[in-house]
C-alpha positions as CSV (number, residue, x, y, z in Angstrom):
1,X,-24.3,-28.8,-21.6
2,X,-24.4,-27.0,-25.1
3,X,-25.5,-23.4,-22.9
4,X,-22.8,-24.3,-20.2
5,X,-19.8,-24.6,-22.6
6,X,-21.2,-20.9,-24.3
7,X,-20.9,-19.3,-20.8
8,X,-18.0,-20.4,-20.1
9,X,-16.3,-19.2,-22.9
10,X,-16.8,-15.7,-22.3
11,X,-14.2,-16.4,-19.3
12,X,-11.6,-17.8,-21.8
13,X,-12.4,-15.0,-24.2
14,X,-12.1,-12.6,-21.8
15,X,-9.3,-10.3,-22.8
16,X,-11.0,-10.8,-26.9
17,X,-13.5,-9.3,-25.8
18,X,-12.4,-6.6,-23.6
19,X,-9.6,-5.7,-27.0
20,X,-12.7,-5.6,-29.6
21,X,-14.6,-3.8,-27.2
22,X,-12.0,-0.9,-26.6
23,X,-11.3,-1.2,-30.3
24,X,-15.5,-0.5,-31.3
25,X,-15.3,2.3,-28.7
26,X,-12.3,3.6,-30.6
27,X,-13.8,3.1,-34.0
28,X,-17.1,4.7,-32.8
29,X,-15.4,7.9,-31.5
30,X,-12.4,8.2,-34.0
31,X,-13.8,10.6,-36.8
32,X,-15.1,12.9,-33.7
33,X,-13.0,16.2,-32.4
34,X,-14.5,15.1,-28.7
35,X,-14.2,11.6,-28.5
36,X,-14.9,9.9,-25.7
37,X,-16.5,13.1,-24.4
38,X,-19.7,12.2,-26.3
39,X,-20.2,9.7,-23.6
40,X,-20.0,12.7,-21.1
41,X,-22.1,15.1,-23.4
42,X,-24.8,12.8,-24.5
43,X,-26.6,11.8,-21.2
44,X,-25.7,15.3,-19.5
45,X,-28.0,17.0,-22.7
46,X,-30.8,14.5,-22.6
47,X,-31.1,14.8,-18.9
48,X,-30.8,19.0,-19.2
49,X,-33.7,18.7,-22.3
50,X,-36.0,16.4,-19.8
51,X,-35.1,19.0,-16.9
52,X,-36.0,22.0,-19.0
53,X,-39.7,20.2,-19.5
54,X,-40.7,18.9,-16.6
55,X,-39.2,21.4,-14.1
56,X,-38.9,24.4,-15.4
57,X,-42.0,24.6,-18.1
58,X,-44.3,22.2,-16.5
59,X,-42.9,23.4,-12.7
60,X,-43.1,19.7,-11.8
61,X,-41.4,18.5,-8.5
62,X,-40.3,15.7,-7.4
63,X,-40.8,15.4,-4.1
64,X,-41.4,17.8,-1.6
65,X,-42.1,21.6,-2.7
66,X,-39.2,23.0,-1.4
67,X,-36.7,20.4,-2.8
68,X,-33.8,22.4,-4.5
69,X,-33.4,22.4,-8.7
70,X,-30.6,20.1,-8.2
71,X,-32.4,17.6,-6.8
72,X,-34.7,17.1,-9.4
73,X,-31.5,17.0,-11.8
74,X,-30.0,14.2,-9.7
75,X,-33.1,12.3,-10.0
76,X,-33.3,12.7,-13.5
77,X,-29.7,11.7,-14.1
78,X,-30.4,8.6,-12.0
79,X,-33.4,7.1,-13.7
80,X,-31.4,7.9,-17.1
81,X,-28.0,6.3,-15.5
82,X,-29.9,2.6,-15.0
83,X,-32.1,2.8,-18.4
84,X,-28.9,3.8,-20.7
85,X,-27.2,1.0,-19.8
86,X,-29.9,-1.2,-20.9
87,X,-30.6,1.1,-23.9
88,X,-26.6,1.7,-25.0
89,X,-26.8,-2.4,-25.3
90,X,-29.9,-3.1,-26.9
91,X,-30.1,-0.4,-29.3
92,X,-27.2,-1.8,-31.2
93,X,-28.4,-5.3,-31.1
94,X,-30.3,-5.3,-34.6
95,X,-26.9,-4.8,-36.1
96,X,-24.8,-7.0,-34.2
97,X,-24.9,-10.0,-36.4
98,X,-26.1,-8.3,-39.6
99,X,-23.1,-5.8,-39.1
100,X,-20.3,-8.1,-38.5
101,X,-20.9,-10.7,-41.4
102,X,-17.0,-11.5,-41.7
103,X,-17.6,-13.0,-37.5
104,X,-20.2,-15.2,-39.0
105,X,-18.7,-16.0,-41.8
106,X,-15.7,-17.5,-39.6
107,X,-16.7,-20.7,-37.7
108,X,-14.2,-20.3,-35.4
109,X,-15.2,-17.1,-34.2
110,X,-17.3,-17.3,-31.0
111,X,-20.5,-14.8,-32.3
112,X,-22.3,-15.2,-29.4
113,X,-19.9,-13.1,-27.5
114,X,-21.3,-9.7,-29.6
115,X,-23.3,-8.8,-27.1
116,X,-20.5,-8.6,-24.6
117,X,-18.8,-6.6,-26.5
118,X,-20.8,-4.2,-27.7
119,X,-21.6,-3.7,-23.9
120,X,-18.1,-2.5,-23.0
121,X,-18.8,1.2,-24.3
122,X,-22.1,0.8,-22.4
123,X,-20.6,0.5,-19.2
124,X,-17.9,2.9,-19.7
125,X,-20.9,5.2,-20.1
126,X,-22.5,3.9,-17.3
127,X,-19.4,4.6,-14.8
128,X,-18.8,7.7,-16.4
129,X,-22.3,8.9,-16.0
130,X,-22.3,7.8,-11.8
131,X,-18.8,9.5,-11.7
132,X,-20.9,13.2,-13.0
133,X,-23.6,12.5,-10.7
134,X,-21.5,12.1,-7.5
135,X,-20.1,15.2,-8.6
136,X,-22.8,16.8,-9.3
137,X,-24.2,15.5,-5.8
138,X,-21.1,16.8,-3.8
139,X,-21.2,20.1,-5.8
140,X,-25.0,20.1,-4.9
141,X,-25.0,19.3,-0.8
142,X,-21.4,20.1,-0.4
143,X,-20.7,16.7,1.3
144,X,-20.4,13.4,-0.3
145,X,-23.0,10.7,-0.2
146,X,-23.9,8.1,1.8
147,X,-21.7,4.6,1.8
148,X,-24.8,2.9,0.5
149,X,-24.6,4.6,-2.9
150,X,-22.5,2.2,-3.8
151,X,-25.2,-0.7,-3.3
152,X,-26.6,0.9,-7.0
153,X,-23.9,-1.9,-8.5
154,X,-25.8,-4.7,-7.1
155,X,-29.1,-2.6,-8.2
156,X,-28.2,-2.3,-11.5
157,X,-26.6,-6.1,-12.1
158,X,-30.0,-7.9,-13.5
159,X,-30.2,-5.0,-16.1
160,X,-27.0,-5.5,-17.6
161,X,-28.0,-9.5,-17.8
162,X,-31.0,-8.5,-18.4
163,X,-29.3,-6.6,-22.1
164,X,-27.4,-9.5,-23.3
165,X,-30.0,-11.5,-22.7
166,X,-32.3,-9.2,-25.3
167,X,-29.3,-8.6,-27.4
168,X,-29.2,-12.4,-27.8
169,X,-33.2,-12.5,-28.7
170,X,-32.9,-9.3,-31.2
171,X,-29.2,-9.8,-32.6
172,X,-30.7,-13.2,-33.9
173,X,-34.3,-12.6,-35.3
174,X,-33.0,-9.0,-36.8
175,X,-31.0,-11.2,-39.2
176,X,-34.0,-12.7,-40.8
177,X,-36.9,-9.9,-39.8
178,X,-35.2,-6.5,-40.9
179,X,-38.3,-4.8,-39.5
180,X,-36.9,-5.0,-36.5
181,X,-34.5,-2.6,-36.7
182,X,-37.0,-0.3,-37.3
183,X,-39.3,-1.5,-34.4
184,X,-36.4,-0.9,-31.5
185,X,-36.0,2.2,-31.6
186,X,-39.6,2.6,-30.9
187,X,-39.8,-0.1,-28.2
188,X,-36.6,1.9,-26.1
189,X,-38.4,5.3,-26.7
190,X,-41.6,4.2,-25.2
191,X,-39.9,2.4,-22.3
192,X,-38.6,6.2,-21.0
193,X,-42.2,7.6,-20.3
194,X,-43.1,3.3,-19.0
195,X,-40.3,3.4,-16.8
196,X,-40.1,5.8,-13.0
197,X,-37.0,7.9,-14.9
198,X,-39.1,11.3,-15.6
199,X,-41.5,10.5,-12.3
200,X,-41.3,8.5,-9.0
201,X,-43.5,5.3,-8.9
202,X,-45.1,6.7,-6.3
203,X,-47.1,8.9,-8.5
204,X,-48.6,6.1,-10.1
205,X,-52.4,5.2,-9.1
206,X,-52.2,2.2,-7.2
207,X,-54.6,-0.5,-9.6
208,X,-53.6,-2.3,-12.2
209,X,-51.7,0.5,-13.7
210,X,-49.2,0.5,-11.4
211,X,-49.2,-3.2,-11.4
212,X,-48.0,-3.4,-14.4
213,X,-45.5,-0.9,-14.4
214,X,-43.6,-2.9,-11.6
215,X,-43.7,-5.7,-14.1
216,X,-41.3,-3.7,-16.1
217,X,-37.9,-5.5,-15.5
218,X,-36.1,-1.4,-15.3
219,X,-38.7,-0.3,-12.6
220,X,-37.3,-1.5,-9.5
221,X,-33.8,-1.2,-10.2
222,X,-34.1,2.4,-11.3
223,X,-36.4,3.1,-7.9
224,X,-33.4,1.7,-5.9
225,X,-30.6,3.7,-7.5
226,X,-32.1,6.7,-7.2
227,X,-32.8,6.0,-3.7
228,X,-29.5,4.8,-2.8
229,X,-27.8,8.0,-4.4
230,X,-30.2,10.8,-2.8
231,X,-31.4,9.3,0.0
232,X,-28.6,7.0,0.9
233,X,-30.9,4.0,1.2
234,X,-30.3,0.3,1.0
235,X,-31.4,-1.6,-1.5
236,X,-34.8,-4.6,-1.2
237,X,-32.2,-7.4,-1.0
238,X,-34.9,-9.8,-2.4
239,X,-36.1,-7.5,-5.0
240,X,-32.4,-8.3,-6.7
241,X,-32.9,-11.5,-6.2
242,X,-36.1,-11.8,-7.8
243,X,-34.9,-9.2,-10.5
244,X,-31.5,-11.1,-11.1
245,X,-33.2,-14.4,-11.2
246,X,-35.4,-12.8,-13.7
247,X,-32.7,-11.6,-16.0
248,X,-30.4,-14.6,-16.2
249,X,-33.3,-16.6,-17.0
250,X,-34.5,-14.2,-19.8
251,X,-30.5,-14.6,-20.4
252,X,-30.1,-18.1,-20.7
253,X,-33.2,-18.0,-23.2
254,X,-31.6,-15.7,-25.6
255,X,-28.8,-17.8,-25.5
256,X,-30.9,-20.8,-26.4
257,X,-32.9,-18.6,-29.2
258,X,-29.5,-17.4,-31.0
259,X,-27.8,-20.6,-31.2
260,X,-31.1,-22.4,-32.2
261,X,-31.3,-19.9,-35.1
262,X,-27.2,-19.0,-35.7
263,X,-27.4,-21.8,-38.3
264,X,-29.6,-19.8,-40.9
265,X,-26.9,-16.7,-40.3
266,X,-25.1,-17.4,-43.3
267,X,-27.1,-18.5,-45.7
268,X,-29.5,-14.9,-45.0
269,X,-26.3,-13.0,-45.3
């Protein structure tokens, strides 16, 4: 009843949220000439780096020989649209509670809702990032895409639940295991070349390697964005099932882990 009552706070604290979540967007952007820009500018240079690589050193393709330059772009951008939005969240997890000692430090303050509001700049990067590549995909096959791009909403779903959920998990031990910080950053990096963003799943040797690259929770949702955006395909309606049922249950243990250890918060800090 405990993990219940948590939930359904985040309804009642819904416009606390949304107002600390503008204002930590604000904060983040405010000593910058560019501001929110940086959301723009960020993905659009990692995706241009990974481009220069793979497609124009390596002369990798995607798919077929003759696809055009911009295709390979779109399928950059459209691995990297999925995994930021887990990465934007989670990255900032080892200093949600450790960086906000003055919400632990007042009971009434509901912590747990961190997460959620760290998340807000996540997925105003997220929706600006889909709003470049539609552009970039109407500038590209001069025509817009198919209805069923907007299915990648429903794709992407488990992997924002799936964020909190890890927030939860690392917000908490990070107060207590300052290693951790340290060890994120290394976890998220790795998870690019784990995860079908630079390369299509289908280039993976069937076998156990491939097996347990589908195990990776970003895998299938990151195969069915990209195919919703170029090809215009629908989504594996029980693949989000499986993958959302997944995620809230990884969320509902996070929960469970960070009030289990919110007790200790203020006597570590």
């Amino acid at each position: 009843m405990g993990v219940i009552s948590k939930f359904g706070t985040l309804w009642y604290r819904r416009r606390l949220i949304f107002t600390l979540g503008v204002r930590e967007i604000t904060q983040r952007f405010r000593s910058s000439n560019l501001g929110l820009l940086w959301t723009i500018i960020q993905p659009l240079a990692v995706v241009t780096i990974f481009y220069f690589v793979f497609s124009v050193v390596f002369q990798n393709r995607w798919g077929a020989a003759d696809e055009s330059k911009g295709d390979f772009i779109i399928a950059l951008f459209s691995g990297f649209l999925v995994y930021n939005l887990f990465f934007d969240t989670v990255s900032r997890a080892p200093t949600m509670v450790v960086g906000n000692v003055n919400y632990v430090k007042k009971l009434v303050f509901p912590i747990h809702i961190i997460p959620f509001i760290s998340s807000i700049g996540s997925l105003v990067s997220f929706f600006c990032t889909f709003a470049i590549i539609i552009l970039m995909y109407i500038l590209i096959h001069q025509s817009a895409p198919h209805l069923a791009v907007l299915t990648i909403f429903l794709s992407v779903l488990p992997v924002y639940i799936l964020s909190i959920g890890v927030s939860w998990i690392i917000a908490s031990t990070s107060v207590f295991y300052r290693d951790v910080t340290h060890a994120i950053p290394l976890i998220l990096q790795a998870l690019v070349f784990v995860s079908p963003i630079l390369y299509p799943m289908s280039r993976v040797p069937d076998g156990l390697v491939r097996d347990l690259m589908q195990m990776n929770p970003l895998a299938m949702p990151i195969e069915q964005a990209r195919a919703a955006i170029m090809f215009g395909a629908l989504p594996d309606w029980m693949s989000i099932l499986q993958s959302t049922a997944i995620s809230i249950l990884v969320c509902l243990i996070g929960i469970l882990f960070f009030q289990r250890l919110r007790p200790g918060f203020s006597d570590v800090l």
